[in-house]
GUDO-81197 format. One record per residue (C-alpha): x, y, z. Coordinates in Angstrom, 3 decimals. Example, Ala and Ser with C-alpha at 12.3 -4.5 7.8 and 13.67 -1.06 7.14 Angstrom:
% residues 2
12.300,-4.500,7.800;
13.670,-1.060,7.140;
***
This chain:
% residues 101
-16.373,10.180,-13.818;
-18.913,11.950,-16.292;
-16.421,14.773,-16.459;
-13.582,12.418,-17.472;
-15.834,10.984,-19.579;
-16.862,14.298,-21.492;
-13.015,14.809,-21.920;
-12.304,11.500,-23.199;
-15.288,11.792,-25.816;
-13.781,15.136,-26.423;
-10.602,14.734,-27.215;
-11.595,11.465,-29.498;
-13.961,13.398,-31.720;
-11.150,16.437,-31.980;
-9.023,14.217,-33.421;
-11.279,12.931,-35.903;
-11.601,13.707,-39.903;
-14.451,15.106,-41.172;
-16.474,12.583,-43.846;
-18.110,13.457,-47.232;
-21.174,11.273,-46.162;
-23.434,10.862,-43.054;
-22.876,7.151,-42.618;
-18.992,7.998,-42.655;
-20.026,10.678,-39.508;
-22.085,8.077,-37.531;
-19.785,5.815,-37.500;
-16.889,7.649,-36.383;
-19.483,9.426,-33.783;
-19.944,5.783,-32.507;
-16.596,4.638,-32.314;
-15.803,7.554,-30.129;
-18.551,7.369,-27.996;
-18.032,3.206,-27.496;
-14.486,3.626,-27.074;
-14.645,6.611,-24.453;
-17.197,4.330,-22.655;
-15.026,1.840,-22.521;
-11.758,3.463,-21.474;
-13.526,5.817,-18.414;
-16.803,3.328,-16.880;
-14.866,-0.277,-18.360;
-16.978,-3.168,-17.867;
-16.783,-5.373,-14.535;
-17.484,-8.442,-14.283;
-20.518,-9.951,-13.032;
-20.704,-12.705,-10.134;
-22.727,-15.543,-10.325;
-25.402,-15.270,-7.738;
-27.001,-18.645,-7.983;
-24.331,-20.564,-6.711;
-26.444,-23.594,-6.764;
-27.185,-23.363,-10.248;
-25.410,-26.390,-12.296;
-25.824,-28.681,-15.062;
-28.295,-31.166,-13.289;
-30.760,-27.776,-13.015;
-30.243,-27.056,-16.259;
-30.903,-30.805,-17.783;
-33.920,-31.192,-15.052;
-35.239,-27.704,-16.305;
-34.944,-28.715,-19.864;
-36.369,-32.305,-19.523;
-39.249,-30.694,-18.006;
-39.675,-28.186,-21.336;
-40.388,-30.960,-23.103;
-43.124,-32.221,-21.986;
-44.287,-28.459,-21.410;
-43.906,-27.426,-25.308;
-46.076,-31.024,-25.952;
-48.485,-29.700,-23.705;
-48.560,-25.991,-25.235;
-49.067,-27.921,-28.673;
-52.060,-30.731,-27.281;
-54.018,-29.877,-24.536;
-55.135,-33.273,-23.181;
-55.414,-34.581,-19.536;
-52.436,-37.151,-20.389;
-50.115,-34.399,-21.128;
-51.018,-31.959,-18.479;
-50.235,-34.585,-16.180;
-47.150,-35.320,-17.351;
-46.116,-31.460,-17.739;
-47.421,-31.416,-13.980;
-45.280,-34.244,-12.812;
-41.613,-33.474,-14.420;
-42.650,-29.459,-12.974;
-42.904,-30.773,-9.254;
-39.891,-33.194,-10.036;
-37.896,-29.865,-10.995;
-39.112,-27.519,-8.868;
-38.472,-30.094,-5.786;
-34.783,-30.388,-7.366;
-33.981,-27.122,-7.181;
-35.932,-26.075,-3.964;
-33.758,-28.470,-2.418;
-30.254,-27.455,-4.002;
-30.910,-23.863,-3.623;
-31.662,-24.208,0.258;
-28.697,-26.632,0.991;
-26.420,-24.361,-0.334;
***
């Protein structure tokens, strides 16, 4: 692959014009090496691996951020406790969802 690569880059920079200025260069160095990339490794496509992540997770997580960020801002008992009590709620949610499936 890294040869096929080397070619690739090689053959795109043969081909290329020479520039008056530097940021002309770069820029065409680059594109070459970005395209080359592309053509020989390509990109592949990543699987989700929490399955059992969803949009209740993501509302519980964020309904429990709020009270967090309040609690960042005003340390009091009050808000500790209710930081404390929408973490367990959210943590038990997804404890749960992520061992049932």
């Amino acid at each position: 692959m890294l040869k096929q690569y080397r070619t690739c880059l090689h053959n795109r920079l043969i081909g290329k014009e020479a520039q008056q200025d530097i940021e002309g260069e770069w820029t065409q160095i680059k594109e070459a090496i970005i395209e080359s990339a592309n053509e020989v490794i390509q990109t592949q496509v990543t699987s989700n691996r929490n399955e059992w992540w969803d949009e209740s997770c993501k509302l519980i997580m964020s309904q429990k951020n709020e009270p967090r960020k309040k609690y960042l801002q005003v340390k009091t008992r009050a808000t500790r406790e209710v930081y404390e009590a929408k973490r367990t709620e959210a943590n038990r949610m997804c404890r749960e969802k992520r061992e049932s499936g």
